[in-house]
N, C-alpha and C positions, 0 to 999 in steps of 0.2 A: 947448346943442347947438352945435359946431362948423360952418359952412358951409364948402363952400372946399375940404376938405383932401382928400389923396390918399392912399389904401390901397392896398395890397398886395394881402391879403386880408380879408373880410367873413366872421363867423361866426356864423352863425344860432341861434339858444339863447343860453343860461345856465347850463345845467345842470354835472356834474363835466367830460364829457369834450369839451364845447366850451372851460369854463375852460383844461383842460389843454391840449387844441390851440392855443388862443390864445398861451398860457405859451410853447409849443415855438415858436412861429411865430416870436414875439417872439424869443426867443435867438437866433433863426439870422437876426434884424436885418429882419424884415419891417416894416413898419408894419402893422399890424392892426386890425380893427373888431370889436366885440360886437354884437350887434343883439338886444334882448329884446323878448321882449311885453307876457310881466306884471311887475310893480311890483317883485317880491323876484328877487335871484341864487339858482340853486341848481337850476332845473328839476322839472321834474312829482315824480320819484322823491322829491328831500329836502324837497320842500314840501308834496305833497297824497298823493304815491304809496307808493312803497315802504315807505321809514322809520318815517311813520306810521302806515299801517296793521300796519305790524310791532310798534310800538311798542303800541297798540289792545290788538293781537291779546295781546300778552305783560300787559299789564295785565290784559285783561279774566280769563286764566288765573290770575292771581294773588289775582283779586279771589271765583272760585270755588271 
């Protein structure tokens, strides 16, 4: 962890559209922060939400 330093802007999440915002921010020569909670990049939807219950859901039909 870094002490000391100066940002621009702070981004709260992980998830796709914090990554993306962070990206654009950065281009236009910001200094930028990520701030996460939990352990993995990627947010609720690619880790516990969307994706996989999609993916669940498409097995479990394949499986019946």
């Amino acid at each position: 962890m870094t002490d000391n330093v100066d940002y621009d802007l702070l981004i709260i999440g992980s998830g796709p559209a914090a990554m993306s915002r962070r990206s654009g921010r950065a281009q236009l020569g910001l200094k930028t922060a990520l701030h996460r909670s939990s352990e993995t990049l990627g947010g609720t939807c690619l880790n516990v939400g969307c994706y996989p219950v999609k993916a669940m859901l498409h097995a479990s039909e394949l499986l019946s």
